[in-house]
N, C-alpha and C positions, 0 to 999 in steps of 0.2 A: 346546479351546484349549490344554492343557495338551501332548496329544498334538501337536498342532502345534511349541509350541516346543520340547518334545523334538525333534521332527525336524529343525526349521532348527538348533539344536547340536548337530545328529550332521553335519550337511551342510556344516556350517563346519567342524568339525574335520577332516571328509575333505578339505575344500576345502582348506584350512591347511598339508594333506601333498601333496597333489596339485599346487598351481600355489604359484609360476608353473614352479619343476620339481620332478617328483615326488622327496620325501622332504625332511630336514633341513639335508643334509651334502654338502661338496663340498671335494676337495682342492687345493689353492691353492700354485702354486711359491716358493718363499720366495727364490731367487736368479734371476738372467737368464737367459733363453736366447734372443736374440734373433741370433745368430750364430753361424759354424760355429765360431769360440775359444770363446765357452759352449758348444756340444755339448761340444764335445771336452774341459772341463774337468767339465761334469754325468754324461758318461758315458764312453765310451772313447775315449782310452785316459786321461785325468785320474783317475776313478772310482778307478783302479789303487792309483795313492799313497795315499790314504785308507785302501783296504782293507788293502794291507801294513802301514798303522801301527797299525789296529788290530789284527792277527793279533800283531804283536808288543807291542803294549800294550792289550789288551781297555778298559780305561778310556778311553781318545781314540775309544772311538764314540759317548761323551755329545757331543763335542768336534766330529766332523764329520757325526753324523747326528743325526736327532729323538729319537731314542731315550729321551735324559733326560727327556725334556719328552712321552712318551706311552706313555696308558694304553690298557689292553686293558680291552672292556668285554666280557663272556664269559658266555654262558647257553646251555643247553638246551631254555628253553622251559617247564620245567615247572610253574614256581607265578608266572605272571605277571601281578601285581596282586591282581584279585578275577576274573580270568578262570579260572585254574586252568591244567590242563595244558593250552596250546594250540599247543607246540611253537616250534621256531627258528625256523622265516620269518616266523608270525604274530607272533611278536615282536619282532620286527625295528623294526616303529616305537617302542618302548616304548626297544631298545636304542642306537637314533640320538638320541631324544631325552635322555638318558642325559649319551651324547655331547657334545650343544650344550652341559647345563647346563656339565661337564665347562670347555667353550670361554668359556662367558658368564662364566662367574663364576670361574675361576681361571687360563683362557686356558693350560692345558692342551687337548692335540691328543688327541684317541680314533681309535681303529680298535674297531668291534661286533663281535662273532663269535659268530652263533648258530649252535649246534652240534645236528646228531642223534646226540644220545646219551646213554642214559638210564643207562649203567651209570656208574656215579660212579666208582670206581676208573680205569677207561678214560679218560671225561671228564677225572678229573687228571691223568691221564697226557699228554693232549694236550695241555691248558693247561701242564704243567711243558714241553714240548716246545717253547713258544712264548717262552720265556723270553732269547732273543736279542731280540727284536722289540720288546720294550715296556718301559720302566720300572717299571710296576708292574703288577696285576692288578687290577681290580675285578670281582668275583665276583656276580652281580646274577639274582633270580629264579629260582632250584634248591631245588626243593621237599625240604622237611626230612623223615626224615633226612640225607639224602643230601647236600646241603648243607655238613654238620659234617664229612660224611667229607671231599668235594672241597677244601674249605678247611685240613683237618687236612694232608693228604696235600702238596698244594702249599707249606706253609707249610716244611714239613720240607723239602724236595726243591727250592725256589728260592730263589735267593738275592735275590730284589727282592720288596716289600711284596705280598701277597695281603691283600685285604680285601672280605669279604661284604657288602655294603651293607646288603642288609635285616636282616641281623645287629648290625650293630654300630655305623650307619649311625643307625638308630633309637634304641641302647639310647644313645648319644653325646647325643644332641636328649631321650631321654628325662632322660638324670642332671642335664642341664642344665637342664631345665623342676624336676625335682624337689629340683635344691639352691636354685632361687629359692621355690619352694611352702613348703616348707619354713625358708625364711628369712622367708617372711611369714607362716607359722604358729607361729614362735619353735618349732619340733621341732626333733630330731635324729634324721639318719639311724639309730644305734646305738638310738633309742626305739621308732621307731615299726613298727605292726604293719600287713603289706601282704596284700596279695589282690588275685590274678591269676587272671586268665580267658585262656587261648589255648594251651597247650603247644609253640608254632610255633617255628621259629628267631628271628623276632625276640622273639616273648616271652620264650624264655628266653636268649636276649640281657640285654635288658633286666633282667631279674632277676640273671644274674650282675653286669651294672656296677652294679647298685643295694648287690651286696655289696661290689663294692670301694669304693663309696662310704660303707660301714660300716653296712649295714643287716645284720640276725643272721640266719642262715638259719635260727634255729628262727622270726622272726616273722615268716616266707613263708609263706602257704597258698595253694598253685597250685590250679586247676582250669582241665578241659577239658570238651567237649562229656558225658564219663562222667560229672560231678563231681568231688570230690576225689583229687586226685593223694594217693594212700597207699600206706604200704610193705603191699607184700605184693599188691596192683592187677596184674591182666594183660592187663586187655584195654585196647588201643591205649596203650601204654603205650614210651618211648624211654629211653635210660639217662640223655639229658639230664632228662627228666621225671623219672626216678628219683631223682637228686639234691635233688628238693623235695618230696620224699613227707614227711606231715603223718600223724602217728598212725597203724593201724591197722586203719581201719573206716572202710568208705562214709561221704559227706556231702556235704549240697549248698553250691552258691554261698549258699544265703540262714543254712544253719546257721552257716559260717566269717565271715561279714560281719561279724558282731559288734564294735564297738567297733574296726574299723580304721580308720587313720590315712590307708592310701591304697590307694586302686582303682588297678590298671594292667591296664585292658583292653585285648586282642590277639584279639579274638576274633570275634564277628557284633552282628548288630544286636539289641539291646532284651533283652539278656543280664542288663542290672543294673537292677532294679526298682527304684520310687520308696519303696517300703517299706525294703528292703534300706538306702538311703542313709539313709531315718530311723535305723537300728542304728545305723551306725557314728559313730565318733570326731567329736565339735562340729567345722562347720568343716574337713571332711573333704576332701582332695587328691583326684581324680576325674580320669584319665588316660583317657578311652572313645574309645578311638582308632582302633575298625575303621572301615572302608570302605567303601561312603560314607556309612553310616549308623550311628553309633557307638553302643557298646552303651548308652546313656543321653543324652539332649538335652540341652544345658545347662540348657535351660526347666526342663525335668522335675525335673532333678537338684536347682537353688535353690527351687523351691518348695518344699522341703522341707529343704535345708540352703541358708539365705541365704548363708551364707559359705563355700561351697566353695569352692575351686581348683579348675578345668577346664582342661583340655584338649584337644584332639580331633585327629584328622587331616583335617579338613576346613576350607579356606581360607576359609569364610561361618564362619565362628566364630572369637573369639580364642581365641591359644596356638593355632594350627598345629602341630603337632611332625612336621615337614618337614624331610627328609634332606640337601637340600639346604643346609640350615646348616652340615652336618658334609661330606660326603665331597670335596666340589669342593677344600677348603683343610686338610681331613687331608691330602690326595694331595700337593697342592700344599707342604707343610712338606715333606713323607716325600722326595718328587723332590727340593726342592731342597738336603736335606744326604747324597742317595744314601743315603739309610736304606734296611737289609736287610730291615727288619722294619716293622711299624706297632703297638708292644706296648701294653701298659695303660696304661704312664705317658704314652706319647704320647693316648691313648685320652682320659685322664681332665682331660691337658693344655689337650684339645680343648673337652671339657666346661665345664672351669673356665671357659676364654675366650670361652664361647658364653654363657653365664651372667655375667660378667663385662659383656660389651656390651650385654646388655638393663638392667644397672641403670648405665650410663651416660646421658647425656642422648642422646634420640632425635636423630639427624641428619639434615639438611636433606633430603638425596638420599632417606632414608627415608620421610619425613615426605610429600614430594611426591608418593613412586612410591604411598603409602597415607592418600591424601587422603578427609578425613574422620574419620580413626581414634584413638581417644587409643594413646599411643604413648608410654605415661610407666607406667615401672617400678610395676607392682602386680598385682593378680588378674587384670586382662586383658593383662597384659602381662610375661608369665615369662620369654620367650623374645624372641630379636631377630626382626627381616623379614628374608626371601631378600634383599630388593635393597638392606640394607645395606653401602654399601660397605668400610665397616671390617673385617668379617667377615675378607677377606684378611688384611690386616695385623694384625688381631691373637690370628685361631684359628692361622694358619700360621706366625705367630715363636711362637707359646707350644709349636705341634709339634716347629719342626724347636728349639727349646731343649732339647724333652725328648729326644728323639731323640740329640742331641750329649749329654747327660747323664747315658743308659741305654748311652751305648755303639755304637747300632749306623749311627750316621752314617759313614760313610766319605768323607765331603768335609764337616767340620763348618768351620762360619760363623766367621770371623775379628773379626768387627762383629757383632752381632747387631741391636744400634739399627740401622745402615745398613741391613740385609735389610728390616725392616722400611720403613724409608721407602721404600725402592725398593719394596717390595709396595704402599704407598701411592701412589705414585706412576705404578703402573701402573692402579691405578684410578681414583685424581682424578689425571686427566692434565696437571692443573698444578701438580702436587706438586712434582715436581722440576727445572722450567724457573723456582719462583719461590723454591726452596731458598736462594739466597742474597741474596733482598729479605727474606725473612721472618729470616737471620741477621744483617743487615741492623738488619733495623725491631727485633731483642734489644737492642740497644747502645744506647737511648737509650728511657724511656718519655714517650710522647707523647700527648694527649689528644686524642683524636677526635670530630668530633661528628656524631651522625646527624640528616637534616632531616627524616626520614620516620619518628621513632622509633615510630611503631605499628605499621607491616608486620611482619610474623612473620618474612620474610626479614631485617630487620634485628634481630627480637631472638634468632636464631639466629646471626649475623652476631657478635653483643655477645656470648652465653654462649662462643664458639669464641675469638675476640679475647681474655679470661678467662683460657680454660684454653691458650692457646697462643704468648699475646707475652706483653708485656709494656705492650701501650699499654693507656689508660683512655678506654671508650667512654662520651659523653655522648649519650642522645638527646632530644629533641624529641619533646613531643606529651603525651597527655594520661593521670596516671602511673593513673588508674582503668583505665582502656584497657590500656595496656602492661602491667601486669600481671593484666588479666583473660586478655590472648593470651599471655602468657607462661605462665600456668600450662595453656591450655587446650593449650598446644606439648607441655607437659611438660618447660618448662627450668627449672636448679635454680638461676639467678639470681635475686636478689631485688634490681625495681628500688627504687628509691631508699636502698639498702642498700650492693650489690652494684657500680651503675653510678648516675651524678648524672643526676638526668630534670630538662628545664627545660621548663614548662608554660607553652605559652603563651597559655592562661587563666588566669593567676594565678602569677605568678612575682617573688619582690622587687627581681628586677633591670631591671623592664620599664620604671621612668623611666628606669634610665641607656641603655638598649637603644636607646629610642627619641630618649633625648637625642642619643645615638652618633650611628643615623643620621640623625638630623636634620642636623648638624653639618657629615656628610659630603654631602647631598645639598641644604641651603637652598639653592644659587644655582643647581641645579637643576628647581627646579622644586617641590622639595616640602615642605610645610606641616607645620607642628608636628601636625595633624590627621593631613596625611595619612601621615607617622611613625609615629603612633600607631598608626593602623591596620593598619599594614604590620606593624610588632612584635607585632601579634594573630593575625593571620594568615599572614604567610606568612614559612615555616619554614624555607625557604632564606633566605631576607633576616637571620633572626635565629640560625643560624649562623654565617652569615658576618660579620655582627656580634660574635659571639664569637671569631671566631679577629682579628678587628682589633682588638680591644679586651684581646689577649692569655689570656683565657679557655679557647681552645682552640687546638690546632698546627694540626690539619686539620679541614676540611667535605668529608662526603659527601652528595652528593643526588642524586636525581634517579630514585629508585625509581617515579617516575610523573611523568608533565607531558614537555612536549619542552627538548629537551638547550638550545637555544638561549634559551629562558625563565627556566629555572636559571642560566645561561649570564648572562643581563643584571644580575642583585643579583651575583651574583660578583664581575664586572667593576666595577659598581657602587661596593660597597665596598670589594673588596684591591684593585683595581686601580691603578696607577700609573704612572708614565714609566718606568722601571726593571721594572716587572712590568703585562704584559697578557697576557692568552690569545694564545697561538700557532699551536696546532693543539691538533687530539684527535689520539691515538696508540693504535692497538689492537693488540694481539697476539692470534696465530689460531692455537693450536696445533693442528697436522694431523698426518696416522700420522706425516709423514717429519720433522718437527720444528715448530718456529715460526716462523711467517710476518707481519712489523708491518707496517700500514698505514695512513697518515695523506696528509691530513687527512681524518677521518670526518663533522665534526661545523662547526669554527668558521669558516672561513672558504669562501664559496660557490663565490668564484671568487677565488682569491688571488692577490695580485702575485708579481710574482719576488723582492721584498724579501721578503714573505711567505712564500714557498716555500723560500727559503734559508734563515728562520729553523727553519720548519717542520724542513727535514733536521740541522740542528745540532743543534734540541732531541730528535730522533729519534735522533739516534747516541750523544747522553749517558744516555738511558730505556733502549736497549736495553742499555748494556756492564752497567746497573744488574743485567740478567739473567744477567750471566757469557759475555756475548755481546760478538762484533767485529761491530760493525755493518757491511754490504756495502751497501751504500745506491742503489738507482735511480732517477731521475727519471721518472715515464711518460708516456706520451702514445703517441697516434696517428701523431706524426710519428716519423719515428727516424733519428738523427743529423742531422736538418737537411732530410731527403727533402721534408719539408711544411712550407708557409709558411704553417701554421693557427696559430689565438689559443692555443692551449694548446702547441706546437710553441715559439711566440715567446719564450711565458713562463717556459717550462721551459728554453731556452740563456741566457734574460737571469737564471736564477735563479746557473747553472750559471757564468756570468762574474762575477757576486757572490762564490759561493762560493772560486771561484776566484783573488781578491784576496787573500787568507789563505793559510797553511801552517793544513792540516787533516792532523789527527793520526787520518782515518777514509777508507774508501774509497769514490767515491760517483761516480755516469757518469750517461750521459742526452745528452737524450732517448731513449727507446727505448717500444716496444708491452711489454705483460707477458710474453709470450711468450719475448723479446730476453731480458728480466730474468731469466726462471729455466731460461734454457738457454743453458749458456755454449756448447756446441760450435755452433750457432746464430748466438750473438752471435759469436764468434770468425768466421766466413765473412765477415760482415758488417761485420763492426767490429776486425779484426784487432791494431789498438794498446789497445785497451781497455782503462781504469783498472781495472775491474771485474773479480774473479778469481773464478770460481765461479760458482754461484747465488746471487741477490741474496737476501736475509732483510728489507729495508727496501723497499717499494715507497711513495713519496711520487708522489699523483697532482694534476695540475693544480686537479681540482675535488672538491667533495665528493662530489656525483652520483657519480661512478666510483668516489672512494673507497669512499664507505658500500655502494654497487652490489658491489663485491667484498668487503668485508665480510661483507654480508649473504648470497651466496652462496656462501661458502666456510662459513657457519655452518650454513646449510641444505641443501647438497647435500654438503661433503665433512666434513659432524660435527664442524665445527672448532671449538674452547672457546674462549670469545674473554674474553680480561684487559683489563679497560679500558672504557670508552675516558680513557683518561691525558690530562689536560689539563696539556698542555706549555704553560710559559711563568709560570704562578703561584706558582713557588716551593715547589710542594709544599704548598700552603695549602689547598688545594680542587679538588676531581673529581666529573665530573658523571658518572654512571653511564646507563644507560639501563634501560626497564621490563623487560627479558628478564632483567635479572641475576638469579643465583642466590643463596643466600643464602655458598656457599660463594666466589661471583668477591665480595660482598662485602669476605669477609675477606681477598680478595687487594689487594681495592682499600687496604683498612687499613694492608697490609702496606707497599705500595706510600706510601700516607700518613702512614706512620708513622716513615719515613728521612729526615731534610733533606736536602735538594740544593741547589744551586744554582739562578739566578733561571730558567733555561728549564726547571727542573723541572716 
């Protein structure tokens, strides 16, 4: 059995490189060529001007080539992984995968280059030769010592960042793991006494950042396969090994164990015995980080010290110490201030900010991609997850700060806050399209309330709300509940402290709640009973109750149940003459910008009264985003060609609209196609109000609406904000069950500004 699923994970992984085309990697044109004026400006004779401006200013090839933005990822093959020496080709998939991370997580571009060549000298020599080509180097898999030379050599000799990965790469994720260990063992580096197994390039990596994080080199005792690295030792022995020679005279791993504080193993499997950890230091840090089997189990290691610190290199265990924390967004700081170098202070920079993000509150995007997992600052939790998206913004502004501070930036940051948000922004890809709702929703604190206040998306929603406006979230629901998932989240709100919980099993305001809507609904049909009932159960109704009753500015709902359900208490109680739902309105952020689309949700089949309100409240939500609305009416018909129901609706909207001076630009009928290709609409429609690509598509029905909606979320990745219910004033938004917990906090933002009545 065993052997079996071995097999089908070796047959996936081949499969995984193989289809649907062999390998990882493929290069992608970043501008047109769809004509012979593109050739001629992609290659000759346009190519021309470029090259003359760079030959006379070397810096303008960040400016018209890729240059700034790619690394060279560069091996010989010889120490790759736990394979050993298997040479360039065969490592080729090791060096593409490399690559992607490279792309995934810092959207840096890679080119691989597996070289045959064993002589290290040589080898530098060609990588210093490649020094036009790439912004930086990354050094990857060059068996030690050779390694030390290739990278000494390079470092001298280029003048762009050289960086060993497995070197430095590690010892980066290792200081990080070990300044939180340490933080929860109340040590200090300067105290405590280490022991080490592996003499490799990343072990003594490791061990030099561990000094500059102020651990003493006399309380280092290295060992290797020999035993104890000592002075006066010749066999297998390197000058980097020499620097942590310990006394004198032979000894083993288990004589040096004695009362140390921490294990940093780099070495094979089942090297540190269960004895061995009884010696050492109460509560001993235990770093067993070979491959794939580390030199001690965690099992092993606590049944005999309960309160260890672990870590491993293996993703089935907490504390991963995975490289990929570090080098995607060292690189990424290094490129973006043209740093010369990648030195200690950048080094330690990195460290601090990798360790800094794990004892923040775990993030939504984290939390999802590692479902299941406690994910809250402590013994299983040193280090941050790869798929935190923060890691950008705040390992790569704490680089490129040190970088402009050591000196060796040559393009340093004029903003540094800005860098950062733009880094954010290139990973939560609504960072920056809602930059000026969320400076917006600063100007005024406003109290929100959530009707689903148990979901975990909401109470991640509330801790981020907290730390990043200024509104005050109220939720709904039951405060045992909220904060038994609040702490199981690992967030550091404390409800009924922190944010106001209104319980509705037990709350002192539930006469007047239900007196409320009673009041509003007797000649409707309902009973003081059935009041009652409603103020018990359902938590959109007593919401919305609180924002009528002045309690709260805005209700959010609608984290489960259909938008149209929510939809009726809404209406119910804010609703008025002066204020009724209008449309939903959703923004689709896609690669080329954002894309709004209403009606999603309220009206099935709207009038052209309807439909002209619809585009009014759609042009006042979008400028809300720093945006000129362009606004289309759609349909099937276009300009008048078809004398269909949706055709009719959409010119009678259009002759509405058209009674007014509108201060926004808006055409129609037309097909979507018409809408987002003006040279298209321009054969067609040659007078056209419409200038450009439309950004606003208002369609007849909601079927189409929500129909493109929904496939522009699912085929072209689009983050959708919303859906914004136009027409209430900014009182109330009804979300749907996809939201994230981060389009939450967008929605807050969004309800957290007054607008006017089509808000």
């Amino acid at each position: 059995m065993a052997d079996e699923k071995n097999d089908n994970v070796r047959q996936a992984a081949l499969d995984y490189h193989r289809f649907p085309k062999p390998g990882k990697l493929e290069i992608r044109a970043t501008k047109p060529l769809a004509n012979g004026r593109d050739l001629a400006r992609a290659y000759s004779p346009g190519v021309a001007e470029a090259c003359i401006d760079i030959k006379s200013n070397p810096d303008l090839a960040r400016d018209y080539t890729t240059r700034g933005n790619l690394v060279g990822v560069v091996t010989n093959g010889t120490a790759v992984l736990g394979l050993g020496n298997i040479g360039g080709l065969a490592s080729k998939p090791v060096m593409e995968g490399k690559a992607v991370l490279f792309k995934k997580f810092a959207n840096i571009n890679c080119f691989d280059i597996e070289l045959d060549e064993p002589d290290p000298e040589r080898l530098a020599d060609i990588v210093c030769a490649l020094e036009p080509t790439f912004g930086a180097i990354n050094l990857e898999d060059i068996k030690a010592p050779d390694c030390f030379i290739v990278e000494k050599i390079c470092r001298e000799r280029m003048n762009i960042p050289v960086f060993h990965d497995d070197q430095h790469g590690t010892a980066i994720v290792v200081g990080a793991a070990a300044v939180n260990a340490l933080r929860l063992a109340s040590k200090r580096f300067e105290d405590i006494k280490i022991v080490s197994t592996g003499g490799g390039a990343a072990g003594i990596a490791c061990l030099n950042m561990l000094l500059k994080l102020g651990v003493k080199r006399e309380n280092v005792w290295l060992c290797d396969i020999e035993g104890l690295v000592y002075q006066g030792r010749e066999k297998d022995m390197t000058p980097q090994k020499a620097d942590y020679a310990q006394g004198t005279s032979p000894a083993t791993l288990a004589d040096v164990i004695k009362d140390a504080d921490m294990f940093l193993g780099l070495s094979g499997p089942g090297v540190l015995k269960a004895d061995m950890v009884a010696d050492m230091a109460a509560d001993p840090i235990i770093f067993a980080l070979a491959n794939p089997n580390p030199e001690i189990s965690p099992d092993e290691a606590r049944a005999v010290a309960p309160g260890a610190l672990i870590a491993t290199g293996r993703s089935d265990f907490p504390n991963q110490v995975n490289n990929v924390l570090c080098f995607p967004f060292i690189f990424r700081g290094a490129l973006d201030v043209g740093a010369t170098d990648i030195n200690d202070e950048m080094k330690i920079a990195c460290v601090e900010g990798i360790a800094e993000l794990a004892r923040m509150t775990t993030s939504a995007e984290a939390a999802a991609a590692y479902r299941g997992e406690t994910l809250t600052f402590g013994p299983d939790y040193l280090i941050p997850k790869p798929f935190d998206p923060r890691l950008m913004g705040v390992v790569a502004t704490a680089v490129a700060r040190a970088a402009m501070e050591t000196g060796v930036a040559t393009r340093p940051l004029e903003d540094i806050a800005a860098y950062k948000a733009n880094l954010d922004g290139s990973v939560f890809k609504s960072a920056m399209i809602m930059r000026p709702v969320f400076e917006a929703a600063r100007t005024a604190a406003r109290a929100i309330v959530f009707a689903e206040g148990e979901d975990e998306r909401v109470l991640r929603a509330a801790q981020a709300i907290m730390e990043e406006t200024t509104d005050k979230p109220i939720l709904i629901g039951r405060p045992e509940v909220i904060a038994a998932r609040a702490d199981r989240a690992g967030l550091k709100v404390k409800p009924g402290i922190d944010f106001q919980i209104v319980n509705p099993e037990n709350d002192p305001r539930y006469r007047d709640y239900w007196g409320t809507y009673h009041d509003l609904m007797a000649r409707r049909g309902v009973t003081p009973d059935l009041a009652k009932a409603v103020m018990r159960t359902n938590t959109t109704a007593i919401g919305a109750v609180m924002v009528q009753r002045g309690e709260a500015d805005s209700l959010i709902c609608g984290t489960f149940g259909q938008f149209l359900w929510h939809l009726n208490y809404v209406g119910q109680i804010l609703g008025r003459e002066d204020r009724h739902p209008v449309g939903a309105l959703s923004m689709l952020i896609l690669e080329d910008g954002p894309l709004f689309v209403a009606d999603t949700q309220v009206h099935a089949t709207p009038t052209p009264e309807q439909i002209a309100e619809t585009v009014v409240g759609a042009a006042r939500h979008v400028r809300r985003f720093g945006l000129t609305p362009n606004i289309a009416l759609c349909s099937h018909s276009q300009f008048g060609n078809l004398d269909n129901d949706s055709g009719r609706r959409m010119r009678a909207a259009l002759d509405l609209l058209d009674q007014e001076t509108r201060d926004f630009c808006y055409e129609g009928e037309m097909p979507v196609d018409t809408a987002l290709d003006p040279d298209l609409r321009d054969r067609i429609m040659p007078g056209s109000k419409l200038k450009g690509s439309a950004n606003v598509l208002i369609f007849a029905n909601t079927d189409a609406a929500s129909a493109v909606r929904n496939i522009l979320k699912m085929k072209a990745d689009a983050l959708e904000v919303g859906p914004i219910l136009m027409g209430m004033g900014n009182q109330a938004h009804i979300v749907t069950p996809s939201i994230t917990a981060r389009g939450l906090l967008n929605m807050s933002a969004l309800a957290g500004t007054p607008v006017d009545h089509y808000g």
